[in-house]
N, C-alpha and C positions, 0 to 999 in steps of 0.2 A: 865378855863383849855384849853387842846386843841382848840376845837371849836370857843370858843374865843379869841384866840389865831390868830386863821387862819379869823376874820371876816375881818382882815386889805387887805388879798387877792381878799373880793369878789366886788370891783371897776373892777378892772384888767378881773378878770372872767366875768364878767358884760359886757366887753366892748367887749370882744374876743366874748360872746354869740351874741351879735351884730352883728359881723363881719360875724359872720359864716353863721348868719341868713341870710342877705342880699345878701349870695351867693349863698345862696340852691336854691334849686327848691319851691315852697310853695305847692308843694303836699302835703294836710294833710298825718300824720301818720297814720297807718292802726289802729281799735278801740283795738286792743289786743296788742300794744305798743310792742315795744321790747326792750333788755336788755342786753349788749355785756358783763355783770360780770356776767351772768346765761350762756352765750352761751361757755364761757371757764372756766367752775368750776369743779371743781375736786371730785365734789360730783355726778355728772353725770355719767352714767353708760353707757360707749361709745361702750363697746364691748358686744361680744354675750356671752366670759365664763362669764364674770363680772355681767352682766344681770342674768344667768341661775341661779346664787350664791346669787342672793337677800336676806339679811337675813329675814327668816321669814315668807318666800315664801312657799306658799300649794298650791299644781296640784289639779285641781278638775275634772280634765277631767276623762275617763273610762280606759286612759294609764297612772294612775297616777302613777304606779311601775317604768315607762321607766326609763330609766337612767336617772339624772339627768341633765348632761351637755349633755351628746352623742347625745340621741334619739331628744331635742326639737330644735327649729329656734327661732331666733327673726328677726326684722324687724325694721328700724329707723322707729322711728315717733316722733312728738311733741307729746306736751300735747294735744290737741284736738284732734288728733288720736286718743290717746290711750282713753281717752272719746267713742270719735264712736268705736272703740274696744271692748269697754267693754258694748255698749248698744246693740251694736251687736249681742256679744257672749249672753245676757242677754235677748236678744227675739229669739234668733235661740234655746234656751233652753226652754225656759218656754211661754208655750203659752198662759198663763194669762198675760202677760207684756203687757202693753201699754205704749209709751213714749206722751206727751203733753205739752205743753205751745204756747206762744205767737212767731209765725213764724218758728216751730221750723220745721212743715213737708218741707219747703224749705233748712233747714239745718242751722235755725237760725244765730244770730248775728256774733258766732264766727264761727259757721261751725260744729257744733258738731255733730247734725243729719244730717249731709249729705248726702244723698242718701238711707236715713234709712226709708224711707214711699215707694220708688219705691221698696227697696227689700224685705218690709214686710206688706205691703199695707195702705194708705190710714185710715185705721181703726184701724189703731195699732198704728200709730205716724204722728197724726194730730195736726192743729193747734187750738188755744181756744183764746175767746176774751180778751181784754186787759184787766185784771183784777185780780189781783195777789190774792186778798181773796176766787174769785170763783174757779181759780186753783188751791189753796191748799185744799178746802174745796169740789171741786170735787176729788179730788186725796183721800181726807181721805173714801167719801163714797166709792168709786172706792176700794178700801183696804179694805176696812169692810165687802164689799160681798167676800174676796178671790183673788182678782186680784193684782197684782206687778204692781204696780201704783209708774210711772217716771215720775215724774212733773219737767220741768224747771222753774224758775224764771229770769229773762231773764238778771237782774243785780239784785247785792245782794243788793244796794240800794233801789230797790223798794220793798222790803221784808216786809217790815212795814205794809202794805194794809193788810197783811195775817197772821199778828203779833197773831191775836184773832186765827185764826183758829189751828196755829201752837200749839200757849201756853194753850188756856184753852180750845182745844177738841182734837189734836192730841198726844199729850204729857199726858194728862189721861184720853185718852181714856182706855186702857185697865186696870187701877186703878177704874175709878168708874163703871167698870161692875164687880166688885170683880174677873176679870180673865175672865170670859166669853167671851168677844169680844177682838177681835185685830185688828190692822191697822199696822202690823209688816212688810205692803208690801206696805208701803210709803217712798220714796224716794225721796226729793226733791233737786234737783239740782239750782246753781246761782254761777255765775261769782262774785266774790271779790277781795278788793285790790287794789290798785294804779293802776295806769296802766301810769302813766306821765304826762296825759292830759285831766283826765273828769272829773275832776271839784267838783262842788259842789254836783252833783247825777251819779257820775261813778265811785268813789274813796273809796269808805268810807267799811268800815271794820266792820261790824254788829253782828261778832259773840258773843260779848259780851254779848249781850242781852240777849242771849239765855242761858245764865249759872242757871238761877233761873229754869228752865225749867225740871223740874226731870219727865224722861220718852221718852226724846228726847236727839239724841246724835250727835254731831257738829262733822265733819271732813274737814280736810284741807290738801291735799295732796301737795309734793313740788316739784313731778318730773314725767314725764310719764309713767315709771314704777310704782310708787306708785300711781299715778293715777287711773292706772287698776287695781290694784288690791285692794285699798279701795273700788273705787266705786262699785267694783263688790260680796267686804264682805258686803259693805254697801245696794245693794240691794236686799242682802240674808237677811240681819238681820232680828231678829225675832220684831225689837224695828223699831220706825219713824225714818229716818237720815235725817237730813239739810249737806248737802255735798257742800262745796264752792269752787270753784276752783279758784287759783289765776291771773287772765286775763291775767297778764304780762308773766306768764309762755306760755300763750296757744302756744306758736310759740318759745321763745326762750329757754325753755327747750327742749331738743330734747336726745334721749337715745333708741339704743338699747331695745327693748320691745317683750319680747316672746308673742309671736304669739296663744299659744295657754292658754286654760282657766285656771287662777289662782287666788289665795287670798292671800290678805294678813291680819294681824289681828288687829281689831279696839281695841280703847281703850288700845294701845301698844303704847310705845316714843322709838324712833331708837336712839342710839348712835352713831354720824353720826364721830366724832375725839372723842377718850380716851383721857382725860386729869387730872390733878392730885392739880390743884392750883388754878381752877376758873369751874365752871358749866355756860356755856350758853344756854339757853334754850329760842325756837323761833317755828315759823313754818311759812308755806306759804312761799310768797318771800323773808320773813327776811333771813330766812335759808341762801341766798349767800349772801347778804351785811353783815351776822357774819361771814361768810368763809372770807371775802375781811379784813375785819376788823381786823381778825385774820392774814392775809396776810401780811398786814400792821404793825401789832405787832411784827410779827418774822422778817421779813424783810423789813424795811421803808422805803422808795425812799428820795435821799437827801435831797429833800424838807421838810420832814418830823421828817429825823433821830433826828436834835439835840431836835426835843420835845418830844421823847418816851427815858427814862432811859436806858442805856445798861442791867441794873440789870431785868428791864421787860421783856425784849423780848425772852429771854427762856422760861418763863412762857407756863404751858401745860394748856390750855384749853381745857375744854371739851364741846362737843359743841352737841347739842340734838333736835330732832326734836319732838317735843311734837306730832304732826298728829291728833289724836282725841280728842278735845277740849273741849267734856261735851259726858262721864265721862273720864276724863283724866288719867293719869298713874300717878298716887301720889308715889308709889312706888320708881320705876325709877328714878323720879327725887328727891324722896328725898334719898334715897340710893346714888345718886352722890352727894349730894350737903352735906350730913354727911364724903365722903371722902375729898371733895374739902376744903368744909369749908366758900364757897365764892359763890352768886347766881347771876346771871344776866341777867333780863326777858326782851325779846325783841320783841314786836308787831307793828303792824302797826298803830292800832286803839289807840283813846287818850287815858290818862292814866285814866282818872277819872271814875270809874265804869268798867273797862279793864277787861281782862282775867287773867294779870299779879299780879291786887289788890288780888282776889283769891288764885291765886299760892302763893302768897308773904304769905300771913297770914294762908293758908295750913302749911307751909315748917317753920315759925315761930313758929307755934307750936310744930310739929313733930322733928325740926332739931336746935330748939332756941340755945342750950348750946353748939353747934357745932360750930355756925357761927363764921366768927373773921370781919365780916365786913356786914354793913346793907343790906337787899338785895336790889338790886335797878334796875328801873325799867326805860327802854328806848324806848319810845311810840313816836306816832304823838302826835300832839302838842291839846289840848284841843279848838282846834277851828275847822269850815267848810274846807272841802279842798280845797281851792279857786285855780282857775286855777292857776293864775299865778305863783303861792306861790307853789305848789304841791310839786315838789322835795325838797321844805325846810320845809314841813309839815311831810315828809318819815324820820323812824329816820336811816340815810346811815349811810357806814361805817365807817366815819371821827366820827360820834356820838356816835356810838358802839364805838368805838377802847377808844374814849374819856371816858367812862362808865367801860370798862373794865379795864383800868387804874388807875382811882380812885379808883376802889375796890381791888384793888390787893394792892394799898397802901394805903390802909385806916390803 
């Protein structure tokens, strides 16, 4: 189809990537990559009334009456902002919080505790040794006496060392005390996702794993605004969260972000475009390559036009942010995809064992006699994310647009 279509261009592209290269600078790229189709997407929330209107937004502050647009501010920030925003607001409140991991009292990798040990001391958000099993596994004892215990993992790649503590004690823990004990005040944070350029242990997308994990809840927020306000439902929950944030976004999302303390609610899928002829459902960074891909549907640049149908490109997609990954919003999304009739699961992480496998055979059984087309499923590629290969490991817009095409004329 498409994709194949266009392999006959990438000599050309190959050679222009040459060209450009030998003229830069060879300053490396900074580790949280940036992304110029997140920095102008339209899913971004650029102003303050547009901010203040978040659907699904809860004040938890002591002015929770105020007006709703009048009385509050927001404030630009990227995604890592709104990160330190919400650890902020999360130990100026609660004085059992401590935040920890590896480098993080300097304001770790990406900068997220920044200045969060000078303004809360030393003993509240320090750093611990390299060791991702002992920080989850101090973070559950730390939770079990009462404390709101904020563990970083410093990339979601190195998740795996902590695999055991995660699945077989923090996940039922409060099952095999019949109810009695909980660790409802663990929060573990980690960078996820492509990012352009880390390879075979900076890329890689782990939330799959975690789907057998009943007790434990996965979130993935896709903007700074939502940022803050999962991370901050998330370390209220009464349950463990694995909270991942998308690296790529930490800088080139950037929105409009009230300023003061709110929530928003887990285990909810935002509908981010109403659509009436295809359900796209994603999260993390996929989120703007189905915006671009969509872009591209309704409007193709000539290069493009004579291989997208005219009879296509009206087509109403509807496009969904899934956000809480285990336990997910089965509802939601299968209530669009009985209107649509058409499903199209888009992740970063490969297909085999995926997030998408799940969704697909949820929505098969709840929504079988509905569908007029298989549901199908557009992931990275079932291999390591090797450096060089990276962006043709991401499934982009050209691959989405290619996926949504097929299904609409199946």
């Amino acid at each position: 189809m498409l994709a194949r279509r266009l392999r006959s261009t990438l000599p050309a592209l190959s050679r222009r990537w040459q060209t450009t290269a030998s003229t830069t600078a060879i300053e490396p790229p900074s580790a949280s990559g940036h992304s110029s189709s997140v920095a102008s997407s339209q899913l971004l929330r650029i102003t303050r009334e547009s901010a203040l209107r978040t659907p699904g937004i809860s004040w938890q502050d002591e002015e929770s009456d105020r007006d709703f647009v009048g009385g509050r501010e927001t404030r630009k920030m990227n995604l890592y902002q709104a990160v330190r925003d919400a650890l902020s607001i999360a130990l100026a409140k609660d004085d059992s919080a401590v935040i920890f991991g590896e480098d993080i009292a300097f304001g770790g990798v990406f900068r997220c505790t920044m200045g969060l040990a000078e303004e809360f001391g030393h003993e509240r958000v320090f750093n611990t040794p390299l060791t991702e099993q002992g920080i989850a596994g101090f973070g559950i004892g730390l939770a079990s006496m009462g404390h709101t215990a904020i563990a970083e993992i410093q990339f979601a790649d190195y998740i795996f060392p902590a695999f055991d503590q995660l699945v077989n004690e923090a996940a039922k823990f409060r099952y095999r005390s019949g109810g009695h004990f909980s660790i409802g005040g663990l929060t573990v944070r980690t960078p996820t996702m492509a990012v352009g350029h880390g390879g075979l242990y900076h890329s890689q997308s782990p939330e799959g794993f975690f789907m057998g994990a009943s007790g434990l809840k996965v979130v993935i927020p896709r903007s700074p605004i939502q940022c803050k306000g999962l991370l901050l439902s998330a370390i209220r929950d009464p349950n463990p969260v694995i909270f991942m944030e998308p690296k790529v976004l930490y800088r080139s999302a950037v929105e409009q972000v009230p300023i003061d303390d709110y929530a928003l609610p887990l285990s909810r899928a935002e509908i981010l475009i109403p659509g009436s002829d295809l359900t796209l459902l994603t999260w993390g960074t996929p989120v703007y390559h189905c915006e671009s891909a969509l872009r591209l549907l309704n409007s193709p640049p000539p290069s493009l036009a004579p291989l997208i149908p005219p009879s296509l490109r009206s087509a109403k997609v509807e496009l969904i942010d899934l956000r809480t990954i285990l336990p997910w919003d089965i509802e939601t999304v299968v209530e669009s995809v009985r209107r649509t009739k058409r499903l199209v699961i888009v992740h970063e992480a490969g297909m085999t064992g995926g997030v998408g496998g799940e969704i697909a055979a949820e929505v098969g059984k709840r929504a079988f006699l509905r569908l007029e087309a298989p549901v199908r499923r557009i992931t990275g590629w079932d291999v390591p994310a090797a450096l060089q290969f990276e962006k043709f490991n991401m499934p982009d817009a050209v691959r989405i647009l290619d996926g949504i095409m097929e299904t609409l004329s199946y």
